[in-house]
N, C-alpha and C positions, 0 to 999 in steps of 0.2 A: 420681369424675367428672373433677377435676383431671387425673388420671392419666392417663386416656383419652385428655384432649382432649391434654395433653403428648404422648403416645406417635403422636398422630394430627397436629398440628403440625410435629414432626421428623423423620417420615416424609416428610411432604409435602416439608420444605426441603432433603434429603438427593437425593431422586431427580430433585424439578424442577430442585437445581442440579448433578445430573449429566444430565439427558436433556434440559432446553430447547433448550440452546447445541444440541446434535446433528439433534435433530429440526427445531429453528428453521431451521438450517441449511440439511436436507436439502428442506424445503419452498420455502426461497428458491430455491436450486440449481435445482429442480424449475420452478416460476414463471418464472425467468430465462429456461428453456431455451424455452420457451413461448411468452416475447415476442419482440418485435424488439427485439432493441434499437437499430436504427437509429433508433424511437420516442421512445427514451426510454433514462434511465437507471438501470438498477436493480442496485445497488451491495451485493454478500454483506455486507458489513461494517459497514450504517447499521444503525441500532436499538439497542436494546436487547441481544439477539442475535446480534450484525455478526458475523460469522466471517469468515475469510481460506478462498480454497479454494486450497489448494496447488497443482493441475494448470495453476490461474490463474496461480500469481505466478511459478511453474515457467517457460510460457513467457511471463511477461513480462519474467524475467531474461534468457530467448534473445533477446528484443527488442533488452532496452539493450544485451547484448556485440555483435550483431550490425549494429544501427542507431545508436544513441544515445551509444554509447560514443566515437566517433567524434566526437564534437562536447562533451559533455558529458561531467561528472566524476560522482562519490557520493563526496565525500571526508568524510561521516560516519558511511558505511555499513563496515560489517568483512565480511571472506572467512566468519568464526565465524558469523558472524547469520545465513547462508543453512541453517544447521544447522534454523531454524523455515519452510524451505520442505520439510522433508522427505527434504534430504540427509545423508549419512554423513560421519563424521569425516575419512572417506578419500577420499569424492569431492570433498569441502573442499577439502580438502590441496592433491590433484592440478588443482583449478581456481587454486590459489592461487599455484601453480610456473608455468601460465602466464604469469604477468605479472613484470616485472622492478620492480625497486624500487630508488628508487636512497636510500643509508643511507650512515652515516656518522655524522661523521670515526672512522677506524680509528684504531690508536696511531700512526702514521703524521700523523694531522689532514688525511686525505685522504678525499671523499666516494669510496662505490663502490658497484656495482649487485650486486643477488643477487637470488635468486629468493624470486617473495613467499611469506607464510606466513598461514595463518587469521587470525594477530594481525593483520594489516595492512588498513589498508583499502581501498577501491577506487582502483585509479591513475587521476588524471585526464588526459587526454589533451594537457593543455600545462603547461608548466613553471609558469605565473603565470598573472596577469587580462591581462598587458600583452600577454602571447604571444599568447594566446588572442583578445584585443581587433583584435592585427593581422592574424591568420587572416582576420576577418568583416567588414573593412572598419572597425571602428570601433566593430562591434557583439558585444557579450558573449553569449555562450554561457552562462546560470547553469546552477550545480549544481543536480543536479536531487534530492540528500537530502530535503528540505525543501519542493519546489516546492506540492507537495500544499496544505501548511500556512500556504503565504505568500501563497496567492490564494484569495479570495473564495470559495467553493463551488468548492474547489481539484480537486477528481476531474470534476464535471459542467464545469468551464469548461476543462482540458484534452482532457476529452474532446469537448467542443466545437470547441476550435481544432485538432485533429487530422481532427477529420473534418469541418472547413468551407473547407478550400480551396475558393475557385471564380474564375471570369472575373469582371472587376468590371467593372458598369456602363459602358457606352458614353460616357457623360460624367463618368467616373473616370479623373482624371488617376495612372498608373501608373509609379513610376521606375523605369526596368532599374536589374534587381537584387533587386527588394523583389516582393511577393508579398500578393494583396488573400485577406482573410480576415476576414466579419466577426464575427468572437468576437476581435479582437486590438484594444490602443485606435487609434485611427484607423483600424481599416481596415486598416491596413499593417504585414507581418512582414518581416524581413529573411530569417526561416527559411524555406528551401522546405523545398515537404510531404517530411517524414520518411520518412513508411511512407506504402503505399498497397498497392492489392491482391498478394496476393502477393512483397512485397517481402524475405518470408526463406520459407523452409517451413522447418514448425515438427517437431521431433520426434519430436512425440505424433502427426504426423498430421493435426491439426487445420483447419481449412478454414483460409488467412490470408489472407480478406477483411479489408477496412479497418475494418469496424466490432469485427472481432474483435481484431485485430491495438492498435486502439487501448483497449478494454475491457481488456487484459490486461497493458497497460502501465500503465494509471490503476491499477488492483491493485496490479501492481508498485511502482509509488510511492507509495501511500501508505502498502504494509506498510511501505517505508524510512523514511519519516517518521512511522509509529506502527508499532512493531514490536511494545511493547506492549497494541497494543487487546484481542487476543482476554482476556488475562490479566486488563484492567483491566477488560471489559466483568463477566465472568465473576466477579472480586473483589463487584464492586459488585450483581449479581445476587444472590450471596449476604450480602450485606451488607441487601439491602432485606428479602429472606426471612427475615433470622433478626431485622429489627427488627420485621416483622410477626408472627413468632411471637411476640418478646417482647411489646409490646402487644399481644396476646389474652391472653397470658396474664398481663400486667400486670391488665386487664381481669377476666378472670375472677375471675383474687385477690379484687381487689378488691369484685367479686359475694357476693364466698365469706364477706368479712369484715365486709361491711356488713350482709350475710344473718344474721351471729350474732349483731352488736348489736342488729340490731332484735328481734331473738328476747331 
């Protein structure tokens, strides 16, 4: 009996924790494509299950080079880490000779620029915060590594402020220069709208309306600020299946042993 229920427990924690993550997936995928998500927001990656969908975070890498890089840095993100969106060693490479780097001191004790390498990580578009501060009038550009992680219901409220530009109120006093938005505190962003409809066409093809354009960016950032979910979600899937086999069969035993004392 023991035997059975063993051989029928590890069955079970062997296939669920190779086909949930897939299947979970392909169901969300499925659902997603179904809603609006003008609606609402429905994120591959929450649950238990969260998966990343690569064709996702694909073009929402085209986004940041295209849009975002331009204002904004990932100076904790590496050229190597796009290796978990589904690129090759060699497309790495060749994305990573794009960008100059500036390195240093040589034997010389002179800084100099070379072309980047997988090891290196994303260049941010000003020298400093100072540089960066005088570009915007005063106002900082953050890195957006992290941005995910450091607000509140970080993917639903950037996808928010992305797509809430609007005219504000008749009796909203507005300073040129600044930009009424209400998902920002006060009201007021110094950032004009980023993206908007079609403001890159995308690769794949893909339609790049505003609400896509901004779903595929909220992806993209939060793979950079958890690059490990799928792995950690997936650890711990298996970790809950094999503590529940063990209590049943902790359980059982114990059926088994109290069964022969009372005999």
């Amino acid at each position: 009996m023991i035997k059975k229920l063993l051989l029928i427990i590890f069955s079970l924690f062997f296939l669920t924790s190779n086909l949930f993550g897939e299947v979970d997936f392909k169901l969300k995928k499925k659902l997603l494509s179904e809603l609006d998500i003008e609606a609402g927001h429905s994120w591959t990656f929450k649950g238990i299950f969260g998966r990343y969908d690569n064709s996702t975070l694909q073009r929402g890498l085209q986004i940041y080079q295209e849009v975002c890089s331009a204002c904004h840095g990932m100076k904790r993100l590496r050229f190597r880490e796009l290796k978990d969106l589904g690129f090759t060693n060699d497309q790495i490479e060749k994305y990573a000779e794009t960008f100059e780097i500036l390195d240093g001191p040589n034997e010389l004790g002179e800084m100099f620029i070379r072309t980047g390498k997988p090891s290196d990580t994303f260049v941010s578009p000003y020298k400093n915060k100072e540089e960066a501060k005088a570009s915007f009038n005063g106002s900082y550009p953050p890195d957006l590594s992290l941005l995910t992680k450091a607000k509140k219901n970080g993917p639903d409220y950037i996808y928010s402020l992305l797509t809430g530009y609007e005219d504000p109120p008749k009796d909203f006093e507005l300073t040129d220069g600044l930009y009424y938005n209400p998902y920002h505190d006060g009201k007021v962003i110094a950032m004009p709208p980023p993206i908007y409809d079609n403001v890159i066409e995308y690769i794949d093809g893909t339609d790049a309306n505003l609400h896509q354009l901004s779903y595929d960016i909220v992806n993209f950032l939060n793979w950079a600020a958890e690059p490990e979910l799928q792995k950690r979600k997936s650890l711990g899937l298996k970790v809950l299946l094999f503590l529940t086999a063990l209590t049943l069969l902790l359980y059982v035993t114990m059926k088994e042993i109290w069964l022969r004392i009372e005999k």
